[in-house]
Structures are given as C-alpha cells and as structure tokens.
mmCIF file of the C-alpha atoms, coordinates in Angstrom:
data_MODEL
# 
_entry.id   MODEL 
# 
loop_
_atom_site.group_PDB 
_atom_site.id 
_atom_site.type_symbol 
_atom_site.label_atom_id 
_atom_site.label_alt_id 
_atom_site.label_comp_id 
_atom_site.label_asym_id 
_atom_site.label_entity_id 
_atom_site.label_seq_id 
_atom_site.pdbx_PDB_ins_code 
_atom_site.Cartn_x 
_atom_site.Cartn_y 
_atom_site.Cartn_z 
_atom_site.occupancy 
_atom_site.B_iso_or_equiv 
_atom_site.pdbx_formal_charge 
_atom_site.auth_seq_id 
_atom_site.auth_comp_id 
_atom_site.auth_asym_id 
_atom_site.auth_atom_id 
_atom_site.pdbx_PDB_model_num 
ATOM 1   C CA . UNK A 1 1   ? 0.000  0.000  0.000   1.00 0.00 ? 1   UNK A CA 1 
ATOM 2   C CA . UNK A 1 2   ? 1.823  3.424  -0.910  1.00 0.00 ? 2   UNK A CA 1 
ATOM 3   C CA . UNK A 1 3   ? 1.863  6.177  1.808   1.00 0.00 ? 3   UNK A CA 1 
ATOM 4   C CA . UNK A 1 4   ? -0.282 9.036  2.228   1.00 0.00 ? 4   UNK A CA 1 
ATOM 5   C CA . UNK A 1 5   ? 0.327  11.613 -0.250  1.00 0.00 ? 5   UNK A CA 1 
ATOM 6   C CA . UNK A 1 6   ? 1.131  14.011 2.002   1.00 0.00 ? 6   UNK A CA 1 
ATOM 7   C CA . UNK A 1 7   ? 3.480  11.591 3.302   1.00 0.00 ? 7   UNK A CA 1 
ATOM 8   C CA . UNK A 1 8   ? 5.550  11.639 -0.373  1.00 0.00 ? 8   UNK A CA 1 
ATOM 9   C CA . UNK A 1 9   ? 8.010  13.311 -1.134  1.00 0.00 ? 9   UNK A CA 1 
ATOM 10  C CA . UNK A 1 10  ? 7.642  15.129 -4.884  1.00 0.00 ? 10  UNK A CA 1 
ATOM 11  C CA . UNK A 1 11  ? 9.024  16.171 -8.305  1.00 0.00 ? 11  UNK A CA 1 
ATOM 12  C CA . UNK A 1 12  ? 7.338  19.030 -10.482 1.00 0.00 ? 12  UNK A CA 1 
ATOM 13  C CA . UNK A 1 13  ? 7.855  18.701 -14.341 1.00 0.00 ? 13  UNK A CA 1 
ATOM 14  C CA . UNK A 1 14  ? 6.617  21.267 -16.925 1.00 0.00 ? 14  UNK A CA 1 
ATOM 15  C CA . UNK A 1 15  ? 5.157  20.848 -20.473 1.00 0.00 ? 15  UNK A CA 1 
ATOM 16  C CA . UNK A 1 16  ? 6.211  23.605 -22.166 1.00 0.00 ? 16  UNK A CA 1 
ATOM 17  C CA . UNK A 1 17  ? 5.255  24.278 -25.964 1.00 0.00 ? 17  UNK A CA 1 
ATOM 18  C CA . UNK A 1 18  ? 7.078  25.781 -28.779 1.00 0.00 ? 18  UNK A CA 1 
ATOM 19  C CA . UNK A 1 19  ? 5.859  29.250 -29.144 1.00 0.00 ? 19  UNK A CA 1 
ATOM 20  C CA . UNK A 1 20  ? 3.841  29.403 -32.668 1.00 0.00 ? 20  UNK A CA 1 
ATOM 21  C CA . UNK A 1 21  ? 2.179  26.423 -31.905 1.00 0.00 ? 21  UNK A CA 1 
ATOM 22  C CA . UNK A 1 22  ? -1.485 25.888 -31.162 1.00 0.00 ? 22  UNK A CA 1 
ATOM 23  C CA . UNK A 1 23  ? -2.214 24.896 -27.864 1.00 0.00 ? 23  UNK A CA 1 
ATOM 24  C CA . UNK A 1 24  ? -3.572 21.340 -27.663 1.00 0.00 ? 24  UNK A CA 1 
ATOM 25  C CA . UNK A 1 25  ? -6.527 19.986 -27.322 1.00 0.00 ? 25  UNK A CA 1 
ATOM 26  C CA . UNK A 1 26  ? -7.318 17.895 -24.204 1.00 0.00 ? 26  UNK A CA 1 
ATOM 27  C CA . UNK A 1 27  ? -9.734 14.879 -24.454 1.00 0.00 ? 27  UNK A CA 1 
ATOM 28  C CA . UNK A 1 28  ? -9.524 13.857 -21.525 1.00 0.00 ? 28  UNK A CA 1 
ATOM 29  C CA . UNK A 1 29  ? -6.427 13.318 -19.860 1.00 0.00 ? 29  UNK A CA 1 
ATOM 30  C CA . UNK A 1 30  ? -5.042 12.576 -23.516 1.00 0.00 ? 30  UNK A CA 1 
ATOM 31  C CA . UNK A 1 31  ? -3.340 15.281 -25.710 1.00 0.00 ? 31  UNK A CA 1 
ATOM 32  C CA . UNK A 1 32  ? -4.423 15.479 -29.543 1.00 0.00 ? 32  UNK A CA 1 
ATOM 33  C CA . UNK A 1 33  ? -1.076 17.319 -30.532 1.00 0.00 ? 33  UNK A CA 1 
ATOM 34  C CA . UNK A 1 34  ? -1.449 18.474 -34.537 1.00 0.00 ? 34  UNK A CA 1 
ATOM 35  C CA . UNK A 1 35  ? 2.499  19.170 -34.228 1.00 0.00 ? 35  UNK A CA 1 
ATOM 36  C CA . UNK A 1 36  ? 3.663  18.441 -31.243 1.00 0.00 ? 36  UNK A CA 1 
ATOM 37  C CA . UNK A 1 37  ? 6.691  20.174 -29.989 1.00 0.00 ? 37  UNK A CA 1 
ATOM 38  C CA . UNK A 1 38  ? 7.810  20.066 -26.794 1.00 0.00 ? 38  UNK A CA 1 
ATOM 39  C CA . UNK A 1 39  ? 11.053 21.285 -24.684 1.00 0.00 ? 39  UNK A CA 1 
ATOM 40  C CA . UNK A 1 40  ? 12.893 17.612 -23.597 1.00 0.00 ? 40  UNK A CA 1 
ATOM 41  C CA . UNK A 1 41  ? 16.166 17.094 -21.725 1.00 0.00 ? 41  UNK A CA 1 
ATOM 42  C CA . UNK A 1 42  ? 18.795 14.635 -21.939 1.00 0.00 ? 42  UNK A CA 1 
ATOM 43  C CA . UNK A 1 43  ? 19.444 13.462 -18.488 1.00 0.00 ? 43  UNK A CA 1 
ATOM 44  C CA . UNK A 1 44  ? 22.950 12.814 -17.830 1.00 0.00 ? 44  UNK A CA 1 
ATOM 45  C CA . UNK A 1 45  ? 22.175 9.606  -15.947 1.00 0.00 ? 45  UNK A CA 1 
ATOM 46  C CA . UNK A 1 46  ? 20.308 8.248  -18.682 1.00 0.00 ? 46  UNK A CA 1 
ATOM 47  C CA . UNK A 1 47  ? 22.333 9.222  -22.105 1.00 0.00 ? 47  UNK A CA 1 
ATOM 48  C CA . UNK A 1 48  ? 20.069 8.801  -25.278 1.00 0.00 ? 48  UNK A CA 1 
ATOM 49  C CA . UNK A 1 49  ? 16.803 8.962  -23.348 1.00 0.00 ? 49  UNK A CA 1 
ATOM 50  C CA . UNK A 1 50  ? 14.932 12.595 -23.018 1.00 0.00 ? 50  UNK A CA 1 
ATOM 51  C CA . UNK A 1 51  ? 12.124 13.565 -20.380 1.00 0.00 ? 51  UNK A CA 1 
ATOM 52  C CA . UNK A 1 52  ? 10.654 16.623 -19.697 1.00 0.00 ? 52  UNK A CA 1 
ATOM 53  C CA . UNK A 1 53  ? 12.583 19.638 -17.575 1.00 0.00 ? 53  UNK A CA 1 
ATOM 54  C CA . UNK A 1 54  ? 11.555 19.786 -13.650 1.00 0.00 ? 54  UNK A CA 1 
ATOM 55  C CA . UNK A 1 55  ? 13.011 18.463 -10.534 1.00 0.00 ? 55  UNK A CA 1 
ATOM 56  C CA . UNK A 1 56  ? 12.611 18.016 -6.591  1.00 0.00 ? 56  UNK A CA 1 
ATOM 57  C CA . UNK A 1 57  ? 10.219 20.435 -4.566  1.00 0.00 ? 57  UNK A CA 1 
ATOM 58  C CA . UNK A 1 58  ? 12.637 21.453 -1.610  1.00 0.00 ? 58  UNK A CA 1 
ATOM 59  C CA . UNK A 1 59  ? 11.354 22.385 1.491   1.00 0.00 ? 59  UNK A CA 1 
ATOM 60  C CA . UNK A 1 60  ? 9.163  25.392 2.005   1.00 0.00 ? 60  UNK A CA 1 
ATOM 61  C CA . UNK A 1 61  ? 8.501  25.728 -1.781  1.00 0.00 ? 61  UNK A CA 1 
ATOM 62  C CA . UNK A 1 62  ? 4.984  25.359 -3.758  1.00 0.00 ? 62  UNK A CA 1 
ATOM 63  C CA . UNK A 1 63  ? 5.110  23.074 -6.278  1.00 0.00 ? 63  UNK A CA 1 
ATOM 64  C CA . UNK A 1 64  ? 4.858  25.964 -8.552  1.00 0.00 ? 64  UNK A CA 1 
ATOM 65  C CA . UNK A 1 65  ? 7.705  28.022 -7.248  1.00 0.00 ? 65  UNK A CA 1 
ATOM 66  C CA . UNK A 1 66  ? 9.587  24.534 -7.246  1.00 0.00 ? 66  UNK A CA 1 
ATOM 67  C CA . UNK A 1 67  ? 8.800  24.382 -11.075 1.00 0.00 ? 67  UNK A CA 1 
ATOM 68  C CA . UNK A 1 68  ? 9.566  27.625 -11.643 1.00 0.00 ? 68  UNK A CA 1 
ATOM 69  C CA . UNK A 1 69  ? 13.107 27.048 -10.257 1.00 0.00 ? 69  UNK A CA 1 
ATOM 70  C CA . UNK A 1 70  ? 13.976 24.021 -11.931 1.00 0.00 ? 70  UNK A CA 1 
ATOM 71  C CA . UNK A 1 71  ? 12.909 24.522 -15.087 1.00 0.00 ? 71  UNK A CA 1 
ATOM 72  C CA . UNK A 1 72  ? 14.895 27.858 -14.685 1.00 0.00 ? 72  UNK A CA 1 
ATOM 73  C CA . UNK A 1 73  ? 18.143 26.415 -13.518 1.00 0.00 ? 73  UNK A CA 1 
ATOM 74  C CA . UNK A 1 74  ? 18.121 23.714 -16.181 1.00 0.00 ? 74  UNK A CA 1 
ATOM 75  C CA . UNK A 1 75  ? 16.563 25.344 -19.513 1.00 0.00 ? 75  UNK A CA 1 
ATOM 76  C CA . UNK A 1 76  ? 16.868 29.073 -18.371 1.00 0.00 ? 76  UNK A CA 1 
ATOM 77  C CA . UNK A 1 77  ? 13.114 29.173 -19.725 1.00 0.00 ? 77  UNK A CA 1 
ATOM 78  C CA . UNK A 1 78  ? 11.127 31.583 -17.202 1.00 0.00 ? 78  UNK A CA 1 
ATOM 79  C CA . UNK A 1 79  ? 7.712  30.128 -16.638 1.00 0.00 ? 79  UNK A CA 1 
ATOM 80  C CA . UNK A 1 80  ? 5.081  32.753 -16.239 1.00 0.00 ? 80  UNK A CA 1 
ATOM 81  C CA . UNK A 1 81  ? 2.047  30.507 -16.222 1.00 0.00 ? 81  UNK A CA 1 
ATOM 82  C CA . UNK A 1 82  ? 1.226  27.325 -15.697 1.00 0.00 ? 82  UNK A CA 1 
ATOM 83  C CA . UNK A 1 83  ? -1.820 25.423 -14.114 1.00 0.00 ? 83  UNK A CA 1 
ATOM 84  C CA . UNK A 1 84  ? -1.463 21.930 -12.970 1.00 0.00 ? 84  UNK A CA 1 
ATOM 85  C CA . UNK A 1 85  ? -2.590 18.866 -15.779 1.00 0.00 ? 85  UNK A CA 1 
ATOM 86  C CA . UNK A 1 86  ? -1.453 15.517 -14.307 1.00 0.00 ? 86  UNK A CA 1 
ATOM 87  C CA . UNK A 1 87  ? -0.909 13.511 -10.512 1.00 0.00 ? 87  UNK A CA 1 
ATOM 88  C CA . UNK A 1 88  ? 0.984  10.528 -10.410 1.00 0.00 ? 88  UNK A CA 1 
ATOM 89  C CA . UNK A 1 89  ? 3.464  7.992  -8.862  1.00 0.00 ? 89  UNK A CA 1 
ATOM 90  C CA . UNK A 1 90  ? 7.002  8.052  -9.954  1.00 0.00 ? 90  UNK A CA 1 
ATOM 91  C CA . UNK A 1 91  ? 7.736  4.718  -11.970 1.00 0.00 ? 91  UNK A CA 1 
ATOM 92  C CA . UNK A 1 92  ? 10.990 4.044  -10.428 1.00 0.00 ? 92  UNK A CA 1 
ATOM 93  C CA . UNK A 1 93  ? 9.986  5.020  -6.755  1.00 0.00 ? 93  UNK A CA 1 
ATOM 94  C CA . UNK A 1 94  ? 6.599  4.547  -5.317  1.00 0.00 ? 94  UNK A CA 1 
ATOM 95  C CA . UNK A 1 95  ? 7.118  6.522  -2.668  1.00 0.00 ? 95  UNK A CA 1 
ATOM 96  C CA . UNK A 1 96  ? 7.320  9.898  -4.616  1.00 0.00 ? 96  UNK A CA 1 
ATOM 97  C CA . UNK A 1 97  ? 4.667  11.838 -6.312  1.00 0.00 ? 97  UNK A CA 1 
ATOM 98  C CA . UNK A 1 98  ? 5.264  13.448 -9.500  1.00 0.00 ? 98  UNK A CA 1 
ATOM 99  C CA . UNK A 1 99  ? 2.789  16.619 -10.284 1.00 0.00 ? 99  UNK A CA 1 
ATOM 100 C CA . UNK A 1 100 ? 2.946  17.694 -14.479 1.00 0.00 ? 100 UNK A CA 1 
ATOM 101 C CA . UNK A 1 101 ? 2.183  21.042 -15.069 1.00 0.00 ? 101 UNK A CA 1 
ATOM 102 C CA . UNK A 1 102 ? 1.471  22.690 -18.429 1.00 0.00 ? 102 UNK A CA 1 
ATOM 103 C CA . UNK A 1 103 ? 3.245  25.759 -18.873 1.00 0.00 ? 103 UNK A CA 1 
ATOM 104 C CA . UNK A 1 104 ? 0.450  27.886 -20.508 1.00 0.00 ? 104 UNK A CA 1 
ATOM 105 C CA . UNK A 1 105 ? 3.236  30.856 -20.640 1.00 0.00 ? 105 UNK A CA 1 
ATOM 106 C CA . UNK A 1 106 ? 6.624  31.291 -20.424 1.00 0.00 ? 106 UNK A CA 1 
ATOM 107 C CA . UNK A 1 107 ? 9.691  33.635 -21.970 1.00 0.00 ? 107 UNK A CA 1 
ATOM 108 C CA . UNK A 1 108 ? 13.482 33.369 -22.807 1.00 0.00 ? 108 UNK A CA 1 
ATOM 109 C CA . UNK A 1 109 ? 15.469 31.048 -24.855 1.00 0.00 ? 109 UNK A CA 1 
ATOM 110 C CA . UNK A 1 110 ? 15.564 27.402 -24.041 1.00 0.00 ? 110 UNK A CA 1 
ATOM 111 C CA . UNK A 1 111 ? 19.052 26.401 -23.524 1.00 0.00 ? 111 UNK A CA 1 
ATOM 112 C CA . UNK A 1 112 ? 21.389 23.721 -21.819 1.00 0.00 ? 112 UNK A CA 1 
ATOM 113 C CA . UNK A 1 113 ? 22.450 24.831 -18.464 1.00 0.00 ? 113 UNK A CA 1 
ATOM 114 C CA . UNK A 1 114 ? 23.886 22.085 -16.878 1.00 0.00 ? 114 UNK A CA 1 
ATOM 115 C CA . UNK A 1 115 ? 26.858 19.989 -17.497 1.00 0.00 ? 115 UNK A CA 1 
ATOM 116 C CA . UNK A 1 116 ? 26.151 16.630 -18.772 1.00 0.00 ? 116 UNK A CA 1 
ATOM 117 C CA . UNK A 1 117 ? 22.385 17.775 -20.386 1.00 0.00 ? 117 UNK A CA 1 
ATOM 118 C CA . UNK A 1 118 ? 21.286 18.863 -23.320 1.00 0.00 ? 118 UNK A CA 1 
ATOM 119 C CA . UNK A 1 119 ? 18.049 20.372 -23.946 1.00 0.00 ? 119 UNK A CA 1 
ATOM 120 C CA . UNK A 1 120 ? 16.105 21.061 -27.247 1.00 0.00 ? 120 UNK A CA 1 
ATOM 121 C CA . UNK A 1 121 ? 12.717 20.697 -28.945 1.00 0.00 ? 121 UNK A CA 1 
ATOM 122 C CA . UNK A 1 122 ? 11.265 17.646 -29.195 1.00 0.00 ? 122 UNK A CA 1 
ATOM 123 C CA . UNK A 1 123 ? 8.124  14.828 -29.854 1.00 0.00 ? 123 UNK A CA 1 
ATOM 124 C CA . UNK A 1 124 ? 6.143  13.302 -27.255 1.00 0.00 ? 124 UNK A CA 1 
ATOM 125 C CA . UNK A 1 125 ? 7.585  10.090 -29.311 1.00 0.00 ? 125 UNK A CA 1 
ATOM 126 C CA . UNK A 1 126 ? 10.917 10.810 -27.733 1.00 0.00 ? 126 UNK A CA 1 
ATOM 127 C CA . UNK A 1 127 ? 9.582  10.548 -24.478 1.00 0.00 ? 127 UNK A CA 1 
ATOM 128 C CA . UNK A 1 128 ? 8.190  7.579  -24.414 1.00 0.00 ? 128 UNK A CA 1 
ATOM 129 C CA . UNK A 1 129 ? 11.354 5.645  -26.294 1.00 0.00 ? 129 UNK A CA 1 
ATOM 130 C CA . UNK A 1 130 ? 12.978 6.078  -22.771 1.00 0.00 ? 130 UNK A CA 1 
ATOM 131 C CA . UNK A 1 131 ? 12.975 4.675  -19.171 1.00 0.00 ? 131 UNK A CA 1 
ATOM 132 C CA . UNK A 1 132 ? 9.587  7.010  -18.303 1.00 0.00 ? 132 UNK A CA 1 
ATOM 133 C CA . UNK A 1 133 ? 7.662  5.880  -21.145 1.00 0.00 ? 133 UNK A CA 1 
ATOM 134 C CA . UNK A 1 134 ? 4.983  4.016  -18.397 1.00 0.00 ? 134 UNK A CA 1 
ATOM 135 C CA . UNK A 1 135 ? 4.694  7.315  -16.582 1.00 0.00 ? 135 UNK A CA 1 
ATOM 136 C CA . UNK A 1 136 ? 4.033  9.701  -19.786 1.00 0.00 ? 136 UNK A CA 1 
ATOM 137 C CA . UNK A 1 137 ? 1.628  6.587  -20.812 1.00 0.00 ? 137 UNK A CA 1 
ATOM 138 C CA . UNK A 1 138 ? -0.372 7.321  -17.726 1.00 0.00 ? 138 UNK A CA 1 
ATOM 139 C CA . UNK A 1 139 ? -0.246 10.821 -17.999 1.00 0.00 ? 139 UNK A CA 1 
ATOM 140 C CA . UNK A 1 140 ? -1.155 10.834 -21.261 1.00 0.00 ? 140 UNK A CA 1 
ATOM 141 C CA . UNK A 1 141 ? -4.151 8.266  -21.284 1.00 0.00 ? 141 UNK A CA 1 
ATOM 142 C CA . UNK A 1 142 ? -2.000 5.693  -23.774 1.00 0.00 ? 142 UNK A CA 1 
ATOM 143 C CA . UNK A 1 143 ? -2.655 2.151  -23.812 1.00 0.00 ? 143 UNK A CA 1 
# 
C-alpha cells in the first residue's frame, strides 16, 4: 500500500510548448497534438533517453515556485504561467509523487544549463522511447 500523499516526497515537471504552436486539445487526460513540440532534456544519468525539464520540490517551496526554479536552472526558460494537468506515482519510486504542469506561458530562450544535459525541442515520441515511457503513458491516457 503506498503512503499518504502528504506523506511523499515530490518532483514538479513542466510541459512547455514551442511558441507558434497551437495549444492542444485535451480529451480527456489525452493530448491530440497536430504538431507536437515540446522542450525535452537529456538526463545525464540516462544518455540517449529525453524527459521533460523539472526536478525536486525542496522544502518550504509550492510546487509551482519549485517548477519555476527548476525549469529555470536547467533550460533558463522563465515560466510565467502554468496550471497543474497531471498527478501521479514516480515509476521508479513509489514513494514519490510526481505533479505535471502545463506551462500555458513562459519567456526566454531554451538552452542547456547544466553539465552533462542537453536540452532542445522535441516529440512526445521521444519521451516515451525512454525509461519514463509508463509514466508519460499514464499521464497521457496511452494504452
């Protein structure tokens, strides 16, 4: 039985668009993405995989200020709006929740700010060629 969720400890990860592209449209919890383009990071624990930017809430911060951080620190993207879309359990460890936002706005140009990353525009086929694929299944409503 997995703990409480207030009892879990939790990563924030952003969706964030290309700008020019029409926003989706939801069905559901699935995304019908016409040209899907999305910002993706190469982890460098996981070389040749790519999920989506975010990271670790630390303690006294929202899980939107925690987004906004992280998605900072590793894309320099500012987020300037974002709602929550998805609330899940981490495939690789039970015991920690993972909350998706989509990043309705946000400025700046996306680029790789941490060693051993590399961050561009990508397909929602990327992400679920790697290690996360069951997780962005789930959030996503796939089969």
């Amino acid at each position: 039985m997995a703990p409480p969720v207030e009892q879990l400890s939790c990563t924030v990860i952003g969706i964030i668009r290309q700008h020019g592209i029409d926003p989706p449209i939801t069905v559901g919890k699935r995304w019908m993405l016409a040209a899907p383009r999305l910002l993706i990071i190469e982890r460098k624990e996981a070389p040749g995989s790519y999920v989506l930017p975010g990271g670790k809430v630390e303690p006294g911060e929202t899980f939107l200020q925690a987004l906004v951080r992280e998605i900072k620190e590793e894309t320099d993207v500012v987020v300037e709006e974002a709602t929550e879309f998805y609330r899940g359990l981490s495939v690789i460890n039970s015991d920690r929740q993972v909350i998706v936002f989509n990043v309705n706005r946000w400025s700046g140009t996306p680029r790789t700010c941490e060693a051993g990353m590399s961050v561009r525009w990508g397909t929602e086929a990327d992400l679920l060629a790697g290690p996360f694929a069951g997780f962005y299944k789930a959030m996503w409503g796939l089969p």
